[in-house]
Residue frames relative to the residue before (quaternion, step in Angstrom):
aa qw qx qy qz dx dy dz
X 1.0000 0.0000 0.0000 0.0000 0.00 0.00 0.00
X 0.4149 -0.7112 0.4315 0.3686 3.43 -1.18 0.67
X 0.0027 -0.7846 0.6169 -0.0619 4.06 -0.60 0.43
X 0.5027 -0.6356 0.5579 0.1792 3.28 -1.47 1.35
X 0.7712 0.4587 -0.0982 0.4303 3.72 1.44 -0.72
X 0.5717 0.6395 -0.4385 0.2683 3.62 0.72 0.57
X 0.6825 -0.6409 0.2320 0.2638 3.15 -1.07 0.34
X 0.7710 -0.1514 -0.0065 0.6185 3.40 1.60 -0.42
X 0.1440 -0.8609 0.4847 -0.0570 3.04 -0.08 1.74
X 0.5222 -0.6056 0.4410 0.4074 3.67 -0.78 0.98
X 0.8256 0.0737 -0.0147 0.5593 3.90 0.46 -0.87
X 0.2615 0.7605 -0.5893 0.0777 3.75 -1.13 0.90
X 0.3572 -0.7486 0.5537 0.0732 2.94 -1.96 0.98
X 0.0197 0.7659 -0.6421 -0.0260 3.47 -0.15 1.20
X 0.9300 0.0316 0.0997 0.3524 3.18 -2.06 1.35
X 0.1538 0.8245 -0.4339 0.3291 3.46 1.65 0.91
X 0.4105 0.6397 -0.6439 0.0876 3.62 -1.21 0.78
X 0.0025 -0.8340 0.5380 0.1227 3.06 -1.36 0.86
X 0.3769 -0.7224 0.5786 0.0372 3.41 -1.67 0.80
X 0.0476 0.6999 -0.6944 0.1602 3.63 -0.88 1.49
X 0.8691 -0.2007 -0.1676 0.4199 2.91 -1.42 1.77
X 0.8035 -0.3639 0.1900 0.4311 3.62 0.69 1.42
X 0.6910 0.5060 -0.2546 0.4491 3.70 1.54 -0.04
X 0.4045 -0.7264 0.4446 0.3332 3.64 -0.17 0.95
X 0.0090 0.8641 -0.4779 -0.1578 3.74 -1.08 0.60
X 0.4892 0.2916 -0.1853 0.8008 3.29 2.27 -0.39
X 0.0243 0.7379 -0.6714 -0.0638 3.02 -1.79 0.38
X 0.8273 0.0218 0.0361 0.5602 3.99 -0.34 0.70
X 0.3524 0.7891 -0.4704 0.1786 3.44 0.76 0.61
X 0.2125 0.8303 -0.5103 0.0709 3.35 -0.86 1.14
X 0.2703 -0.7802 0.5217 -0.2145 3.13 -0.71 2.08
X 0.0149 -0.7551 0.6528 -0.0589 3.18 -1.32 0.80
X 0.0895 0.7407 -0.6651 -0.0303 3.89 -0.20 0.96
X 0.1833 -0.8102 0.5028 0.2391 3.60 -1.12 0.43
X 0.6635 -0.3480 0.3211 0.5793 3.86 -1.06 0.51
X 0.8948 0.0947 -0.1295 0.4167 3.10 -1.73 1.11
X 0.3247 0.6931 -0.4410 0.4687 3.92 1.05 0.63
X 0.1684 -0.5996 0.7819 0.0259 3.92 -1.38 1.03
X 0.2350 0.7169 -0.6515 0.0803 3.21 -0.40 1.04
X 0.4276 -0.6868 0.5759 0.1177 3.60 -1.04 1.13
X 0.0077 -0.7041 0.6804 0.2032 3.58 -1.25 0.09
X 0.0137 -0.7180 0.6941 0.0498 4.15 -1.10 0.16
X 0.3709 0.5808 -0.6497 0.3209 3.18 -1.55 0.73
X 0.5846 -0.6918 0.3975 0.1473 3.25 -1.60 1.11
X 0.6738 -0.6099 0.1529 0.3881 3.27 -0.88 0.98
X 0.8031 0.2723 -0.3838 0.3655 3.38 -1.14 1.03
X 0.3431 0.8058 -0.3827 0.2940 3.39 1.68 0.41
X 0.5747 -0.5148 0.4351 0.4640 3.59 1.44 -0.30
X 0.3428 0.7639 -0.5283 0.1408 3.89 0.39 -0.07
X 0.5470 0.5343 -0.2284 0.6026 3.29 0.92 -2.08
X 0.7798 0.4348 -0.2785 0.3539 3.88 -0.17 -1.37
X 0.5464 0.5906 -0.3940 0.4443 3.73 1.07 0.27
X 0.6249 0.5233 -0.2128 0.5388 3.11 0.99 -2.00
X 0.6595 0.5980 -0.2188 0.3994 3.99 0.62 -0.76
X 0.6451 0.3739 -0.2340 0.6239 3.50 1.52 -0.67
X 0.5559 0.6088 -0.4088 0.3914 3.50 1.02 -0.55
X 0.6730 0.5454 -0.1253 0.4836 3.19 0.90 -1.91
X 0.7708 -0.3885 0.4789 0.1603 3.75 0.46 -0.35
X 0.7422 0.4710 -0.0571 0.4734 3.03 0.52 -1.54
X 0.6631 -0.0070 -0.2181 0.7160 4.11 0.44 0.15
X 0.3710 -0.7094 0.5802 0.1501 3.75 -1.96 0.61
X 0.6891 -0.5058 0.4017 0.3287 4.08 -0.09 -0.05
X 0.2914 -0.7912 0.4730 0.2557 3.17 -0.25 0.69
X 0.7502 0.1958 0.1931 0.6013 3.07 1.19 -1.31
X 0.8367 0.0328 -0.0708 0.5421 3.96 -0.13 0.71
X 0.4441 -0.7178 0.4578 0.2791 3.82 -0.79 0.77
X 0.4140 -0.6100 0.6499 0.1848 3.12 -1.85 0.69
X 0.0069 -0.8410 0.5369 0.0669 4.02 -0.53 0.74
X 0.1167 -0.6511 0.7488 0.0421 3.26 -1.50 1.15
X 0.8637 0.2267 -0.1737 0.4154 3.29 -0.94 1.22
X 0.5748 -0.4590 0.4800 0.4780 3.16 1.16 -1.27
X 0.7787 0.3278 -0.0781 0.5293 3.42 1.78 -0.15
X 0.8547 -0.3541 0.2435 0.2913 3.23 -0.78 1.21
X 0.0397 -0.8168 0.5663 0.1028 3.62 -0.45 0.49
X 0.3694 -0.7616 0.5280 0.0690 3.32 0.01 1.61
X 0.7236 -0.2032 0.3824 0.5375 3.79 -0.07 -1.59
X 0.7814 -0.4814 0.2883 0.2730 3.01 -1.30 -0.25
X 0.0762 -0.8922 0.4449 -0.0171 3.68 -0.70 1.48
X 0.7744 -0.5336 0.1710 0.2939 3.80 -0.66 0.48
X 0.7303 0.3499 -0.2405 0.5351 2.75 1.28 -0.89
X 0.6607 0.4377 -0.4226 0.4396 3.74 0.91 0.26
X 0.0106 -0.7938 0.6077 -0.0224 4.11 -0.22 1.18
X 0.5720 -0.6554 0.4925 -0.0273 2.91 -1.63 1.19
X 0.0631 0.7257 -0.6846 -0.0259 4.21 0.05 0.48
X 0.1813 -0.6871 0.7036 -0.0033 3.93 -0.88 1.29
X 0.5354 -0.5506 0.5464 0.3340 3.85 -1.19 1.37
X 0.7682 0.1990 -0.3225 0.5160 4.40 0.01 -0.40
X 0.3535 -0.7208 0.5958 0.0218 2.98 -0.34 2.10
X 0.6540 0.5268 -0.3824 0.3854 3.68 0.84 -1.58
X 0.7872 0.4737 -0.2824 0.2762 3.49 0.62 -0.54
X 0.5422 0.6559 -0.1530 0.5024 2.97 1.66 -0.84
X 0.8578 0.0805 -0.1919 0.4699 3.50 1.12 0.17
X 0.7165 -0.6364 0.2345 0.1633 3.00 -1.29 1.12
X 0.3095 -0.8149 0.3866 0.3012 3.68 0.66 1.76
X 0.7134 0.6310 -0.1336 0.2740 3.69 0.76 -1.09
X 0.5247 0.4686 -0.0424 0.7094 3.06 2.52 0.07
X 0.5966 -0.6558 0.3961 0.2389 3.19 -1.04 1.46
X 0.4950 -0.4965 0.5111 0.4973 3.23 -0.98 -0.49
X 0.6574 0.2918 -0.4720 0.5097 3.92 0.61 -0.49
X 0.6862 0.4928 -0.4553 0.2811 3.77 0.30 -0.41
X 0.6820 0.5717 -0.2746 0.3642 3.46 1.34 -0.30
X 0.4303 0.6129 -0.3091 0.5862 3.01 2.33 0.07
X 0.5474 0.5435 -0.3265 0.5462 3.83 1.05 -1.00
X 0.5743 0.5283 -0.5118 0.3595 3.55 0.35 -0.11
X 0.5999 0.6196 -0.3169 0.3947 3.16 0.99 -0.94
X 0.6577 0.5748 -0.2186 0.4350 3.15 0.72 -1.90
X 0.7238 0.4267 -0.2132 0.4986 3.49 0.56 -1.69
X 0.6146 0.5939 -0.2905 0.4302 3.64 0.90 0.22
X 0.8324 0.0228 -0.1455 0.5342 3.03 1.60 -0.43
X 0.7240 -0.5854 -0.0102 0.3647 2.85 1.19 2.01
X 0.3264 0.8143 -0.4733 0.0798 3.71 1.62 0.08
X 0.5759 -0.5185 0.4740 0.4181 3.84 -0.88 0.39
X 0.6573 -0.5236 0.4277 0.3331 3.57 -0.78 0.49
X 0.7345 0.5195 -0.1422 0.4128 3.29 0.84 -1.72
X 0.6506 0.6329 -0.1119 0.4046 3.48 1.66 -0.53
X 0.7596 0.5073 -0.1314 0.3853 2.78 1.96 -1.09
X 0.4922 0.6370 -0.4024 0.4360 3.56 1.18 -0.31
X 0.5340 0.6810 -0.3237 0.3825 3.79 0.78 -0.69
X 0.7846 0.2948 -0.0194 0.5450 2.89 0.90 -1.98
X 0.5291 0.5187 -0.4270 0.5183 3.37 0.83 0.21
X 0.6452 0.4162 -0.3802 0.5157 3.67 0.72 -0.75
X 0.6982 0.2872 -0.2627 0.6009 4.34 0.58 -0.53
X 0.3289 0.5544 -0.5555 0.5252 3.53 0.54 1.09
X 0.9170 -0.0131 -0.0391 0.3967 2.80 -0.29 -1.82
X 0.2338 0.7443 -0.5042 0.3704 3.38 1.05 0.87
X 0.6649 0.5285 -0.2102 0.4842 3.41 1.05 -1.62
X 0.6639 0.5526 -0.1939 0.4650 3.62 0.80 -1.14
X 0.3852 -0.6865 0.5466 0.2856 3.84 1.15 -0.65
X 0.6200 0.5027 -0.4510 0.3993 3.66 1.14 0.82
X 0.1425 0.8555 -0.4892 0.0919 3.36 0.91 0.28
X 0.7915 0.1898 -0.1614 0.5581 3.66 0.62 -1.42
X 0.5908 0.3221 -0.5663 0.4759 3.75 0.46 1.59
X 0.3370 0.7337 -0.5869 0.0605 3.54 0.50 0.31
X 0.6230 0.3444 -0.3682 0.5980 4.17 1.11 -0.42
X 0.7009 0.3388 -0.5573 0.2888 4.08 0.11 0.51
X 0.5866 -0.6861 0.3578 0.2391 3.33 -1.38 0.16
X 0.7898 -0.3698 0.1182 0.4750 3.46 -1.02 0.26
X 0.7650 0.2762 -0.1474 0.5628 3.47 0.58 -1.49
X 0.5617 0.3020 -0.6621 0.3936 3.41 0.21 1.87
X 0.4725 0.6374 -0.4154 0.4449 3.49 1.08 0.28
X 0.4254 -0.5644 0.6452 0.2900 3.82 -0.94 1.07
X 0.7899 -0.4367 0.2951 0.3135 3.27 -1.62 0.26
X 0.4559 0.7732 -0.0318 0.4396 2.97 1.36 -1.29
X 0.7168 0.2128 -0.1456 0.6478 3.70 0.28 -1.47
X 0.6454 0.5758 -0.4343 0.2518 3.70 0.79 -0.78
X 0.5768 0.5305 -0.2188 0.5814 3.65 1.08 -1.59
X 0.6611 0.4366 -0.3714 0.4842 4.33 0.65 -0.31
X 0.6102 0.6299 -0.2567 0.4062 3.26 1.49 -0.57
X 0.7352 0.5622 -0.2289 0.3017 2.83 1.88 -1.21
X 0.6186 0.6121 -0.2310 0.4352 2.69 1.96 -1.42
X 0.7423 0.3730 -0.3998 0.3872 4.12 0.87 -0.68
X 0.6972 0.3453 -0.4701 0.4169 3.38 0.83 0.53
X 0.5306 0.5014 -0.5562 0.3972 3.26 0.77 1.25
X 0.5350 0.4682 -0.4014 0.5774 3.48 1.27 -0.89
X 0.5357 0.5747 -0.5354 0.3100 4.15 0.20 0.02
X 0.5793 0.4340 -0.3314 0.6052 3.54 1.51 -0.17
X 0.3581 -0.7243 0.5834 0.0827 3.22 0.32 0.53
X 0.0715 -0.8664 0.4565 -0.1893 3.19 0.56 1.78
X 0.1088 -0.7689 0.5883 0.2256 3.53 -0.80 0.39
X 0.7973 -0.1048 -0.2856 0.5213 3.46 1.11 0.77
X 0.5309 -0.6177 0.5610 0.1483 3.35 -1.63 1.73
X 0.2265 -0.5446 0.8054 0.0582 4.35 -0.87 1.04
X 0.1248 0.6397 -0.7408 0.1623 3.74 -1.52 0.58
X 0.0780 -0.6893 0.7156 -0.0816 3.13 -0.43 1.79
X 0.7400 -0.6367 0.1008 0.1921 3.32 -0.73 1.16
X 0.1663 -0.9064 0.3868 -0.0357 2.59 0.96 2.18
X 0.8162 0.3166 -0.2967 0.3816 3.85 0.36 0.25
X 0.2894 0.8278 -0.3991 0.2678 2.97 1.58 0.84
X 0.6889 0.4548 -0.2060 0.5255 3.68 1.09 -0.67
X 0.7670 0.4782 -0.2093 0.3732 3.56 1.25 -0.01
X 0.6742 -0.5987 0.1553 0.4036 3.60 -0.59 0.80
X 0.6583 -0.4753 0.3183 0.4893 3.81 -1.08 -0.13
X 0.6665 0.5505 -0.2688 0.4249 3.72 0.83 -0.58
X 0.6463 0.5387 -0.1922 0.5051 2.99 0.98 -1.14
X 0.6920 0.5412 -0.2268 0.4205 3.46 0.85 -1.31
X 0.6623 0.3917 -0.2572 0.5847 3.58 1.14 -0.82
X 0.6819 0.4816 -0.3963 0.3821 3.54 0.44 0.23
X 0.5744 0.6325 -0.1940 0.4820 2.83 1.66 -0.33
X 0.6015 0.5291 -0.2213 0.5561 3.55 1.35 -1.13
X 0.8076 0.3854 -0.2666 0.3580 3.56 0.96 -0.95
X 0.5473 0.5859 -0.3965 0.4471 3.53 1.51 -0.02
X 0.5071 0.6368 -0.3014 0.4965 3.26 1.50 -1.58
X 0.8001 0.3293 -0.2054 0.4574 3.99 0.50 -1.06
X 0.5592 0.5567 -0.3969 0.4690 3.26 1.16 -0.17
X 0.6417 0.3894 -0.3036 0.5868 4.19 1.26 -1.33
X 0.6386 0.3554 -0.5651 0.3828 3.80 0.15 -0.13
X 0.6966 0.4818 -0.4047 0.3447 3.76 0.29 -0.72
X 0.7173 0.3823 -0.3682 0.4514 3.54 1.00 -0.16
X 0.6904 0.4202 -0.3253 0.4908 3.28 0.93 -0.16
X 0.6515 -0.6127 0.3654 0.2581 3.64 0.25 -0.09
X 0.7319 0.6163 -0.1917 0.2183 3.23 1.56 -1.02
X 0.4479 -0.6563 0.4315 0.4272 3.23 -1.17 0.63
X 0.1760 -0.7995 0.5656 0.0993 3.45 -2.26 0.39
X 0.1285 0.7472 -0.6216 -0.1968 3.15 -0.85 0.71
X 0.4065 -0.6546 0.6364 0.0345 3.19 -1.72 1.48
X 0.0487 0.6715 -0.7252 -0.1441 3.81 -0.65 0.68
X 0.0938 0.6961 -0.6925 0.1647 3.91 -1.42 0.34
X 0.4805 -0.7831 0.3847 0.0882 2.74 -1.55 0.98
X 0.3040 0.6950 -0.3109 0.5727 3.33 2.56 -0.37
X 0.4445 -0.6141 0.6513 0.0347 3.12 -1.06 1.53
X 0.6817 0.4095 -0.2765 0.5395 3.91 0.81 -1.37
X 0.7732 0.4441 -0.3155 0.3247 3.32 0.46 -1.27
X 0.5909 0.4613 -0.4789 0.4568 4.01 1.17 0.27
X 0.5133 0.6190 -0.3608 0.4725 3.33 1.09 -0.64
X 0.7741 0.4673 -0.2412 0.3525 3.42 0.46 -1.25
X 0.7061 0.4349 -0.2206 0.5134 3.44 1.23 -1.10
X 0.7183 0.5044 -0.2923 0.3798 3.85 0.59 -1.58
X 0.5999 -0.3363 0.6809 0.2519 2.68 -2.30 0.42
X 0.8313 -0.0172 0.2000 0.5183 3.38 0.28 -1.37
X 0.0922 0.7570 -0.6278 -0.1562 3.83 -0.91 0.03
X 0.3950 -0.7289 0.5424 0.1357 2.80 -1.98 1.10
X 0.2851 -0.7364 0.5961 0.1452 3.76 -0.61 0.32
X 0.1629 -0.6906 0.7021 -0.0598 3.11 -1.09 1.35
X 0.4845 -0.5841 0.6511 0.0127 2.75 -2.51 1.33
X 0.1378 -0.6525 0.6821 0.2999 3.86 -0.62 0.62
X 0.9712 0.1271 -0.1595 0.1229 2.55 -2.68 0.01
X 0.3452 -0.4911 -0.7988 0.0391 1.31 0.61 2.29
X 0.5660 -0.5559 0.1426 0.5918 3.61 -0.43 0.29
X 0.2869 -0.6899 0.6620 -0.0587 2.73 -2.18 1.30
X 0.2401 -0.5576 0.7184 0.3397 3.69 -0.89 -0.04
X 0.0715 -0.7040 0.7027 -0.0735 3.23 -1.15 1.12
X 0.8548 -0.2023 0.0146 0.4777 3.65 0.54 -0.09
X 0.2376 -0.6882 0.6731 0.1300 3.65 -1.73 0.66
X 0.3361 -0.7618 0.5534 -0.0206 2.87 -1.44 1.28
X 0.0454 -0.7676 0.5934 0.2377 4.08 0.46 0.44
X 0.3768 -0.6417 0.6456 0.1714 3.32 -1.48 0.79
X 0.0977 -0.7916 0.5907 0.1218 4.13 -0.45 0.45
X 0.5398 0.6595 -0.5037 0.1411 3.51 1.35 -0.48
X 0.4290 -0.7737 0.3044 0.3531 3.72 -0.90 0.52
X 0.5693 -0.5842 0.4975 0.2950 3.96 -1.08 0.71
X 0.4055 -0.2646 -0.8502 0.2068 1.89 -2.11 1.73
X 0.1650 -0.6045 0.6863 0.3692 3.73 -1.30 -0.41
X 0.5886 -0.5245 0.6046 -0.1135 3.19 -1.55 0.80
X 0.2191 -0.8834 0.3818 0.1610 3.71 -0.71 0.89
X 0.6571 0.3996 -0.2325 0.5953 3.04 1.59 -0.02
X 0.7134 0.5094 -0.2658 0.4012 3.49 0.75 -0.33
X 0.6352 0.4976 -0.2316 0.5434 3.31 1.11 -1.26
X 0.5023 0.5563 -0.3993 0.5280 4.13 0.58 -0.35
X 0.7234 0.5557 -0.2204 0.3454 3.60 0.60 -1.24
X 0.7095 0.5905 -0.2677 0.2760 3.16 1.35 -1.32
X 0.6697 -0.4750 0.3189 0.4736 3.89 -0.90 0.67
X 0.8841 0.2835 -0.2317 0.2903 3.17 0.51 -1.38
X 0.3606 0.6190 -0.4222 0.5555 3.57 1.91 -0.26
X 0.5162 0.5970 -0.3492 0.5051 4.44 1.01 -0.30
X 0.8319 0.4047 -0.1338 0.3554 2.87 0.15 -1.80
X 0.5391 0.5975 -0.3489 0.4802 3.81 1.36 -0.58
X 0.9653 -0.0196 -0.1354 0.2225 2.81 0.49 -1.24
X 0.1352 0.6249 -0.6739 0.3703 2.96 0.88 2.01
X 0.7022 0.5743 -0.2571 0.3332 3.68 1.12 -0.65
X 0.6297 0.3371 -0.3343 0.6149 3.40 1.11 -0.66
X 0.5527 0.5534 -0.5098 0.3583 3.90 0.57 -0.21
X 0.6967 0.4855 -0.2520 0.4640 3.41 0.91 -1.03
X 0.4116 0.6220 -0.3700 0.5539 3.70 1.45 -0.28
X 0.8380 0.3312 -0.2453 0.3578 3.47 -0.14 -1.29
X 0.6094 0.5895 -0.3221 0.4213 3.34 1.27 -1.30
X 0.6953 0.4778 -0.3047 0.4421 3.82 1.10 -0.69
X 0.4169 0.6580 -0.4141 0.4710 3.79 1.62 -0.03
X 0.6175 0.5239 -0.3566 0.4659 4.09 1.06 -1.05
């Protein structure tokens, strides 16, 4: 669960705000996800979501109060923390197989050559891309592409997966097949996730917990614990009272953001 009060959280934000080009975009942010945590974030565009996953990753710094991994400073960006970005098409390298675009990973975290074909085959084995590992991106539906994206991030063997709403551009079928593989590799791996998205169901469906953000500027304004119970299920879990009762609540949340 996510909690302002614990004693050693894997990732935390104390008294967080940030500022780009003189304009506030976070403001007093203070977060706690713990090892092995689904934590969701929702809120309407420009609320700061993307701009969280970005301080996590390394990749933007605090204006004002510190982001912690471990207990230590987040400097920049580090190996074991990997990024999945909603424009899969861009995010990978057209000019590169699908297994070579997995080796990025690998070749990212120095694997011997001789080492890597193995793990590249039980990559994309997990992922359901096995028989496309010698074609390239832009023969891959959308779908196989964004699976493409996600086993050559878990090739860094990551001890936490960022997912900036990576199934946003992609049909309803597709999208739920996604959510259940995605929940299927965290439970076997261990790792922690934050998921930002705009699907009201789809945090409900995936999270431990979701948070709800305030724009301008962004705030954490409430946490939602999720109790529904694990595996979840695509037809059943929707059904449940309390998988209801959320999300009449976070609907009313957002609807009061307009």
């Amino acid at each position: 669960m996510i909690s302002e009060t614990t004693n050693a959280p894997l990732i935390a934000f104390k008294n967080v705000s940030l500022q780009l080009g003189g304009k506030p975009i976070l403001e007093n942010i203070n977060l706690s996800v713990e090892r092995g945590q689904f934590c969701c974030i929702v809120g309407t565009s420009g609320c700061g979501k993307t701009t969280l996953l970005r301080l996590v990753a390394g990749l933007l710094l605090p204006s004002q109060g510190e982001v912690l991994y471990q207990g230590k400073n987040v400097a920049g960006p580090r190996r074991d923390v990997a990024i999945v970005f909603q424009d899969y098409v861009n995010a990978l390298l057209p000019w590169r197989t699908v297994k070579d675009n997995v080796a990025l990973g690998l070749e990212a975290i120095k694997m011997p050559k001789k080492e890597q074909p193995a793990r590249i085959a039980a990559l994309l084995e997990r992922v359901g891309l096995a028989a496309h590992a010698d074609k390239f991106p832009n023969q891959l539906s959308g779908g196989m592409q964004q699976r493409l994206q996600i086993a050559r991030c878990l090739a860094q063997e990551p001890d936490v997966l960022l997912m900036d709403e990576p199934f946003g551009a992609l049909d309803a079928m597709t999208r739920q097949t996604l959510q259940d593989e995605v929940l299927r590799i965290v439970a076997d791996t261990k790792m922690t996730v934050i998921f930002v998205t705009h699907d009201l169901d789809e945090a409900i469906y995936l999270g431990d917990s979701v948070i709800a953000m305030k724009p301008n500027p962004g705030r954490i304004l409430d946490t939602f614990e999720v109790p529904l119970p694990r595996p979840r299920d695509q037809l059943t879990t929707p059904e449940h009272p309390d998988f209801l009762r959320l999300r009449h609540e976070l609907f009313a949340f957002i609807k009061d953001m307009h």
